[in-house]
C-alpha positions as CSV (number, residue, x, y, z in Angstrom):
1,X,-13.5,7.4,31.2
2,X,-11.8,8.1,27.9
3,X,-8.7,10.0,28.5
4,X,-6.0,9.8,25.9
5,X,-3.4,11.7,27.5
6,X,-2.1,13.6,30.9
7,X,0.3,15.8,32.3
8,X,1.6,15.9,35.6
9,X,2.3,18.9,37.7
10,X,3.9,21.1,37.8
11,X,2.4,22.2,34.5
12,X,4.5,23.2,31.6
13,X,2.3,26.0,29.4
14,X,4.3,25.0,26.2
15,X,3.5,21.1,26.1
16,X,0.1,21.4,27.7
17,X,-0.8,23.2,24.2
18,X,1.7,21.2,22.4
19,X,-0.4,18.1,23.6
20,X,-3.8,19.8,23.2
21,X,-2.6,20.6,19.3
22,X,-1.7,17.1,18.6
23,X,-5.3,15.5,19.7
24,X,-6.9,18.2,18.6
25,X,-5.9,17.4,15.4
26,X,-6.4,14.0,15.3
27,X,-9.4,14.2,16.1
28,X,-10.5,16.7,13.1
29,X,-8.9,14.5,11.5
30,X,-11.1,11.4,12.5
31,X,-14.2,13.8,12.3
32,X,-13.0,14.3,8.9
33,X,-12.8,10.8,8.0
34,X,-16.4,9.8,9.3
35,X,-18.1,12.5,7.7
36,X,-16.5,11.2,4.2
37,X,-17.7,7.6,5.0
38,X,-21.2,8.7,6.2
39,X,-21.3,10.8,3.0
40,X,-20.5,8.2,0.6
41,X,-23.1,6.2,2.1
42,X,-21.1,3.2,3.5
43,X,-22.2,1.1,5.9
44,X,-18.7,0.6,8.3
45,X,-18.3,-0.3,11.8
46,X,-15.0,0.2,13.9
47,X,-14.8,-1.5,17.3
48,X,-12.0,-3.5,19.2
49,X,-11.6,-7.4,19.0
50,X,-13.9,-7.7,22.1
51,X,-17.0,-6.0,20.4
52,X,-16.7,-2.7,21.7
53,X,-18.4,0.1,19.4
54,X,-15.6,2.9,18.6
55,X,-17.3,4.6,15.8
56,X,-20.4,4.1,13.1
57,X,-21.4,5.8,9.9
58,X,-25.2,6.8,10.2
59,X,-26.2,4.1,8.0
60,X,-24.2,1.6,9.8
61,X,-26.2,2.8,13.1
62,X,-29.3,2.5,11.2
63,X,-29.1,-0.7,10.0
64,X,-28.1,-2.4,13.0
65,X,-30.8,-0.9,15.0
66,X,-33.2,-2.0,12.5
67,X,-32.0,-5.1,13.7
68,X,-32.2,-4.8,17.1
69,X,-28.7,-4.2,18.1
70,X,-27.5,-1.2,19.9
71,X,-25.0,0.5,18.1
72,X,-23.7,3.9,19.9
73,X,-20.8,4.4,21.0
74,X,-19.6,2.1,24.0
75,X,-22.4,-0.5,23.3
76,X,-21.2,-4.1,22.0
77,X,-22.1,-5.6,19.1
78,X,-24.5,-8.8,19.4
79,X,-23.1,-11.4,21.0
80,X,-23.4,-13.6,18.3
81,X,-21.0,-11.6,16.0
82,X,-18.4,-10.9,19.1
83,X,-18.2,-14.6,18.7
84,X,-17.5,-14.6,15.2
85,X,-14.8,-11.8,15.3
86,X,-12.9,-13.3,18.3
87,X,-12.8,-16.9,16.4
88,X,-11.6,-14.9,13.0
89,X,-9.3,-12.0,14.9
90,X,-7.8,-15.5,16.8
91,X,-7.2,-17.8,13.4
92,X,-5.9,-14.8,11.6
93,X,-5.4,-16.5,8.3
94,X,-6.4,-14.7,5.2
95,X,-9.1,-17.4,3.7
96,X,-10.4,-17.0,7.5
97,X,-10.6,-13.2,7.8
98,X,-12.4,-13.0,4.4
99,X,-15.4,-15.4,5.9
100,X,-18.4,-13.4,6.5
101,X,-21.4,-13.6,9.0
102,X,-24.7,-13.8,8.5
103,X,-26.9,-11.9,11.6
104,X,-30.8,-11.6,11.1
105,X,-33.3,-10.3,13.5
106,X,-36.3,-8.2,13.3
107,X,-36.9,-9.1,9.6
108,X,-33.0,-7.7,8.9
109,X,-30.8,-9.8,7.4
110,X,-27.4,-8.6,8.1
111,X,-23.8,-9.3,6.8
112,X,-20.9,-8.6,8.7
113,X,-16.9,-8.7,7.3
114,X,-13.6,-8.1,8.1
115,X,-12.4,-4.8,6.4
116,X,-9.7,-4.4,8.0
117,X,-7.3,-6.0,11.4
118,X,-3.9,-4.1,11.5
119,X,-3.1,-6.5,14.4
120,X,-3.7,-3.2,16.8
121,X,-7.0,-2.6,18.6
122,X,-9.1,-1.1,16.3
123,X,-10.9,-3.6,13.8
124,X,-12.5,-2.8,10.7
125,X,-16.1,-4.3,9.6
126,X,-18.6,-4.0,6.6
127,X,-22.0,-4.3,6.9
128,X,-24.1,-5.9,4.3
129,X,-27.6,-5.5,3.7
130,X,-28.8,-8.8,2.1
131,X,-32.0,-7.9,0.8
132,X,-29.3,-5.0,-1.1
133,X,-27.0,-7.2,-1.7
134,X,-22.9,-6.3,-2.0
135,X,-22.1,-3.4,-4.1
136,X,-20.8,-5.9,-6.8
137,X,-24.2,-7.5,-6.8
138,X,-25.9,-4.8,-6.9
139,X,-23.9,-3.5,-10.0
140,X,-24.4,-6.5,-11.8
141,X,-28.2,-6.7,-11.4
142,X,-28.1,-3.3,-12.9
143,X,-26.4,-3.4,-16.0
144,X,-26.3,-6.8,-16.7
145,X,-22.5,-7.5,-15.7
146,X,-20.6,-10.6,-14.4
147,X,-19.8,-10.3,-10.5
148,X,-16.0,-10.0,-12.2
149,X,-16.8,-7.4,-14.3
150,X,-19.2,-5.5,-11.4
151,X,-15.5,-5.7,-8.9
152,X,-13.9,-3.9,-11.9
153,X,-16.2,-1.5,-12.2
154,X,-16.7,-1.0,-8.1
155,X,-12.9,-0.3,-8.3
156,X,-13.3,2.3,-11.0
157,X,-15.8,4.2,-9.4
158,X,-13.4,4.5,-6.2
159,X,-11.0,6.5,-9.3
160,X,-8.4,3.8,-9.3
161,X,-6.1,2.9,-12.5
162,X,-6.3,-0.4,-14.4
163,X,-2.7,-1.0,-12.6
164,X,-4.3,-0.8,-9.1
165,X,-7.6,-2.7,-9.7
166,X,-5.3,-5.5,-11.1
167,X,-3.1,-5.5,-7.8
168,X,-6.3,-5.2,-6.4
169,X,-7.8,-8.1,-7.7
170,X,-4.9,-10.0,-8.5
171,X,-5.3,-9.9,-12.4
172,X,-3.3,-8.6,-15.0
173,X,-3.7,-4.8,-16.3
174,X,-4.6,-6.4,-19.9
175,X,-7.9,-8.7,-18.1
176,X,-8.6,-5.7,-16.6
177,X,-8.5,-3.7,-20.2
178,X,-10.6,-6.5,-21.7
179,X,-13.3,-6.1,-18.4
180,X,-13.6,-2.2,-18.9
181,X,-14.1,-3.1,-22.8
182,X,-17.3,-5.5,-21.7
183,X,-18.2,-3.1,-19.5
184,X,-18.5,0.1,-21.8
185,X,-20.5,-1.8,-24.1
186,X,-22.7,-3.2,-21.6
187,X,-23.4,0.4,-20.2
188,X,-22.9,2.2,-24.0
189,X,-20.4,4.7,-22.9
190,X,-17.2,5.2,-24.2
191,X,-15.1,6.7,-21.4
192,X,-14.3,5.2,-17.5
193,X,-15.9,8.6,-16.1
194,X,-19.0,7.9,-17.7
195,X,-19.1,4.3,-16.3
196,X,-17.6,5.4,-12.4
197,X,-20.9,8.1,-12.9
198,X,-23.8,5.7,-13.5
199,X,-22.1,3.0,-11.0
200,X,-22.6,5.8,-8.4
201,X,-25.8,6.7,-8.9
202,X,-26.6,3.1,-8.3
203,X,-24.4,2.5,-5.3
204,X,-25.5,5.7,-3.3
205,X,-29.5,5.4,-4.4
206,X,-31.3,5.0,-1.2
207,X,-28.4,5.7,1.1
């Protein structure tokens, strides 16, 4: 039914609220973080390794009703891309869990991956809409970049350092330097706040 927690009688006053604090708080908290993903415009689905719909940003929910698939909470994803996450959740390996899925109904033509599986219930997945394309792609179609140089440029409009875009994409903080020097011309600016500006107003156009 959705219960979290209980206490049993007879009732202490003291951790009753205690409890009620704590899971109040979290879920602010989760509130919180939803509302920043549905504001940014991302298209992310949370569910458990069975299908089961946690959470969805709006245009997660949109897309995948465009498609024909039910997404409020409780419902399941298709069965078709249960069938993929068990089979990637189940082989675990790396190469495996970045594999993506193609799902297309109803003129949609859907991309699902892996964000995220700490190993716990709760999986992460990214939708892709293929007639968009991946944010990379679509930075590259815009100004003319290399996929390479459209991941760097992703990266710095999420306001991370060279040092963490080259952990990131597992490339040294001097490829990254020689990216971002491509990149400014490309886009004629001459700082990384005037290139993280015009790589948002393509990403969140339409959103």
């Amino acid at each position: 039914m959705g219960s979290v927690d209980f206490v049993s009688k007879p009732i202490e006053l003291n951790e009753l609220f205690a409890r009620m604090r704590v899971h109040l708080g979290n879920a602010r908290r989760a509130r919180s973080a939803q509302r920043a993903l549905d504001s940014t415009g991302r298209w992310i689905v949370a569910c458990d390794r069975n299908g089961r719909i946690f959470w969805s940003t709006q245009q997660a929910a949109d897309l995948m009703q465009r498609a024909g698939a039910r997404s409020d909470q409780r419902a399941y994803l298709p069965w078709e891309v249960v069938e993929w996450l068990g089979q990637s959740v189940e082989q675990a390996s790396p190469a495996v869990l970045r594999e993506a899925f193609r799902y297309s109904r109803n003129g949609q033509d859907l991309e699902f991956r892996i964000l995220s599986d700490g190993g716990g219930e709760e999986v992460l997945l990214r939708l892709v809409d293929r007639h968009r394309g991946t944010d990379e792609e679509q930075l590259a179609k815009a100004f003319g970049l290399t996929l390479r140089e459209a991941e760097v440029l992703l990266w710095i409009a999420h306001g991370k350092a060279n040092k963490e875009i080259a952990d990131i994409l597992d490339m040294s903080p001097r490829t990254v330097n020689k990216h971002l020097e491509q990149i400014f011309n490309k886009l004629m600016v001459e700082k990384r706040t005037s290139a993280a500006t015009m790589a948002v107003k393509v990403l969140w156009r339409d959103t």
